[in-house]
N, C-alpha and C positions, 0 to 999 in steps of 0.2 A: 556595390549595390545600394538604391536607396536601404535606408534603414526598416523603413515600414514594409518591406516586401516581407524581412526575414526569411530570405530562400536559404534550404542548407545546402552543403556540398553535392547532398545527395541527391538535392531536387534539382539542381541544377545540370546535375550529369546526365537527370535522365531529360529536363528540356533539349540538353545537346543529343540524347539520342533521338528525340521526337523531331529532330531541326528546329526549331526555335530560336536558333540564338546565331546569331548574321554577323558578320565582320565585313563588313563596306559592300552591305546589300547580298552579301555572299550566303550561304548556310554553312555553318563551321559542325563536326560533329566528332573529330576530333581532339579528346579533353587535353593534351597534351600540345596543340597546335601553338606556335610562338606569337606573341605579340608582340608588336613594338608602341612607341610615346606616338600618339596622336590616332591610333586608331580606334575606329566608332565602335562601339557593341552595342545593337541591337536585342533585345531580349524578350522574346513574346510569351504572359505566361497566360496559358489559355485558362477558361472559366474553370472554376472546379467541378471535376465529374462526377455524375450521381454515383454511389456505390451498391453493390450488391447485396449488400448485407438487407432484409427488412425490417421496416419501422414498427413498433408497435408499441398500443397505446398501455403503455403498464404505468403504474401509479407512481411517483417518486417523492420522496422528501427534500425538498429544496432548501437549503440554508443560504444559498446566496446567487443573484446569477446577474450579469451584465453582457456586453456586447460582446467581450472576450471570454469570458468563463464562466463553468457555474462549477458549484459545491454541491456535492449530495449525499445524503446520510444515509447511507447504503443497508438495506435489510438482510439480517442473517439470509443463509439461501440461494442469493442471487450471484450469479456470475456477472464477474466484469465486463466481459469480454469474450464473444462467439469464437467457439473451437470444436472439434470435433468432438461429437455428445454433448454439445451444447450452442446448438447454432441459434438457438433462439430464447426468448425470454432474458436476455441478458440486459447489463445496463448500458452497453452500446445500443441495442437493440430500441431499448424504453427510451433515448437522449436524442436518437433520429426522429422520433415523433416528437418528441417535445419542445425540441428544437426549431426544426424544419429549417425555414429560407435563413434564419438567424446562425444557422454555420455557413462564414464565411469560405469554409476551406482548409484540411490541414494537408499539407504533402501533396496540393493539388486533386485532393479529393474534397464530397462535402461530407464528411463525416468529425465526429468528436475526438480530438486527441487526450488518447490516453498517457499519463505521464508516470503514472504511477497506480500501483493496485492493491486491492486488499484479497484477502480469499474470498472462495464462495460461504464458507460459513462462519466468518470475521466481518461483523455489522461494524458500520460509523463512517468517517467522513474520507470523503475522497473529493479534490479536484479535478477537474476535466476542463481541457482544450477548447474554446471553439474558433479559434481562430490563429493564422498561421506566428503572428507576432506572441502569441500568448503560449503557444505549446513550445519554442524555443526556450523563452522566457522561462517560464515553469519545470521545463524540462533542464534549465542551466541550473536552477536552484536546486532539484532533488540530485543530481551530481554533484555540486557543491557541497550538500548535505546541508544547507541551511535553511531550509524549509523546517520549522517545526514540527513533529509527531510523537502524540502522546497516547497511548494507549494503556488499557484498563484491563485488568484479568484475575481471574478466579487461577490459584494454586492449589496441589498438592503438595500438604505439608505448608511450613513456614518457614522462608530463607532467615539466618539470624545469623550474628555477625558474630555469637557467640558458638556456634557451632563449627566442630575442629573440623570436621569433615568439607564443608565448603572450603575453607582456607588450603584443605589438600588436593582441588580440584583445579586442573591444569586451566591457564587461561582465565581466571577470576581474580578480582582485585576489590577490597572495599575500600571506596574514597569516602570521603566528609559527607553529612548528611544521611548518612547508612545506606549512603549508594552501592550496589555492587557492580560491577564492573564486567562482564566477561565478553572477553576476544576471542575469536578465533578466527579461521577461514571454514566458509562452508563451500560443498558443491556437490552435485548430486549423489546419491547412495550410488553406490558399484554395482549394486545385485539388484536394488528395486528406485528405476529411475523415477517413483512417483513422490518420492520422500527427499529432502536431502542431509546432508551427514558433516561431521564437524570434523573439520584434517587441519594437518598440522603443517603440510607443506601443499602449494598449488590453490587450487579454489580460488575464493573470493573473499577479502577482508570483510569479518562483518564484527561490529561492536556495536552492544546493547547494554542502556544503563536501566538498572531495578531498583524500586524499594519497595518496603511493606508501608501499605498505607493502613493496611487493620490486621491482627491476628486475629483470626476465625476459631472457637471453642475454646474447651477449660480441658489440656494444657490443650495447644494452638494443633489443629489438625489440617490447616488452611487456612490459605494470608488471599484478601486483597491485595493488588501488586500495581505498580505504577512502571510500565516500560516507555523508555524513551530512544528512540531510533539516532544512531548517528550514521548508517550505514541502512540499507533496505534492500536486503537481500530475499530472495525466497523464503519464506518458512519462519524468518528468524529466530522471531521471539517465540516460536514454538519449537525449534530445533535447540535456541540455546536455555530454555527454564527444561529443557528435558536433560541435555545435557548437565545441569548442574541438581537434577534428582528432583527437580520441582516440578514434574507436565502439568502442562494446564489440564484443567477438571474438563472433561468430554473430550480431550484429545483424542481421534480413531485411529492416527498415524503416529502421534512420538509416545504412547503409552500412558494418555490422562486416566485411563480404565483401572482406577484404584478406591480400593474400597476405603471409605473413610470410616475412623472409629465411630460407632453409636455412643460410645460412654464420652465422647470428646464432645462433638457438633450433636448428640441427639440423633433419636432415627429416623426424623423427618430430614434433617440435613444429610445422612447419609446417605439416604434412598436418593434424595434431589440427586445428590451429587453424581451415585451410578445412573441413575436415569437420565442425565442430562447429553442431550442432542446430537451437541457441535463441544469445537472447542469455544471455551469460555473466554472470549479477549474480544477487544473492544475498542476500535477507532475512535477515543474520547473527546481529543481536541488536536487542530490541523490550523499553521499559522504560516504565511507566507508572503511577500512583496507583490501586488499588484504587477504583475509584468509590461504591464502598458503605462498605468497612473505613477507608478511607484507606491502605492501605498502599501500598507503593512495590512494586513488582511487577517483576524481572529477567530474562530469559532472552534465550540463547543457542545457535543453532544453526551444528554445523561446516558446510562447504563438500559439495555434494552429491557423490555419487560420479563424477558426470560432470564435475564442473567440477575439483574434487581431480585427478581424471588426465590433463586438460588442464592443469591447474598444473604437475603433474609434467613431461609431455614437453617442457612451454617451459623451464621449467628444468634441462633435462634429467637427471631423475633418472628417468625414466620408464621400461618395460621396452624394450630396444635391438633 
């Protein structure tokens, strides 16, 4: 195949269902059919089709966008991507309007490939697809795992490298730098498929690297945290800081619903902290290779205004 098609296996199987693809004027459909040295393939791949999903004009933050892709710094709230109880308002939904004629195509439709996602109420940066060469492309790097992501989060409690208790918890390791290390496999809960849960045989390999980047109060009732993905599984970093006794602050699913000391963080920190929304994590910064140019591609988004003023009142700089 030329290289600039970038057809996968899969779009190709389904041209040979649609007839499209001809062996000496013939319609082959097939996938198994022999070939021999010198025969022609013909391969028609038809315009991309409009999709069903509708456009709508919702606002977006745009950190970067060109012929192949764009980058968007996604609002706590928003869903990625239309599903049932949520067919609309989504940021597929807002990227069909904003886009328009400028998606080429993915999988032979004209819609935005998504490559990777964040939750609905996990803000910060996500790349998107517009075109068939760039969602391959894109899509080989977060399999790879070499796409960068670094995310930002508010804890319960503070991980410390001094503490016996983490060192007794299965699956955790602290490297250099007061990185902590925990591995596991996840895959969905048994009893409630909306969560997922940490096993020890089956699942899916997920490792996530943490550090404190600030202790929060006097002693520490809450760390700013630095995770960095080497794996991107469902939930992660909210299924593995719960698994090692840390949830994120406003978790509704892995148990961030903790009350923080008043005498530690003050009681404007603690209130914030039970009263806060969503979980507290944070698509910070997202770095990866141009899949067309090759270039190496940076960016960086701060802390959103709702978790900044929760930073604030745990450290008590907040207004008194």
């Amino acid at each position: 195949m030329p290289e600039g098609e970038a057809l996968s296996r899969s779009r190709i199987a389904k041209l040979l269902e649609q007839g499209q693809i001809r062996r000496a004027g013939e319609v082959v459909t097939d996938a198994k059919a022999k070939v021999v040295e010198g025969d022609v393939i013909e391969i028609t791949v038809p315009a991309a089709a409009a999709v069903e999903t509708v456009a709508e004009d919702i606002p977006l933050a745009i950190a970067y966008e060109d012929d192949d892709l764009i980058v968007i710094d996604k609002p706590a709230g928003m869903v990625v991507h239309p599903a049932p109880g949520s067919p609309t308002g989504t940021l597929v939904n807002a990227l069909l309007h904003h886009c328009g004629e400028s998606l080429s195509g993915v999988g032979g439709e004209k819609r935005p490939g998504i490559v990777h996602r964040i939750d609905k109420d996990t803000s910060g940066l996500l790349v998107v697809a517009k075109s068939d060469a760039a969602h391959h492309g894109l899509a080989a790097q977060f399999e790879a795992h070499s796409a960068e992501r670094r995310y930002l989060a508010l804890c319960n409690g503070c991980p410390a490298r001094a503490d016996p208790r983490l060192r007794g918890i299965r699956g955790t390791h602290w490297e250099s730098g007061e990185v902590l290390r925990i591995t596991t496999q996840l895959a969905r809960h048994r009893h409630d498929r909306q969560r997922q849960a940490v096993l020890w045989d089956g699942g899916r390999h997920a490792v996530t690297r943490m550090r404190v980047l600030e202790p929060l109060g006097t002693p520490p009732a809450a760390g700013l945290i630095e995770c960095r993905l080497e794996t991107g599984r469902t939930h992660q970093i909210r299924v593995h800081m719960a698994h090692i006794g840390h949830g994120l602050i406003g978790d509704p699913v892995y148990g961030g619903r903790r009350k923080l000391s008043a005498r530690a963080v003050g009681p404007e920190g603690s209130a914030a902290a039970m009263a806060f929304p969503r979980q507290a994590l944070h698509a910070a910064s997202l770095g990866f290779e141009h899949p067309v140019t090759g270039e190496w591609l940076a960016f960086d988004s701060p802390l959103p205004d709702d978790m900044a003023r929760l930073h604030a009142a745990l450290s008590g700089t907040g207004s008194s």
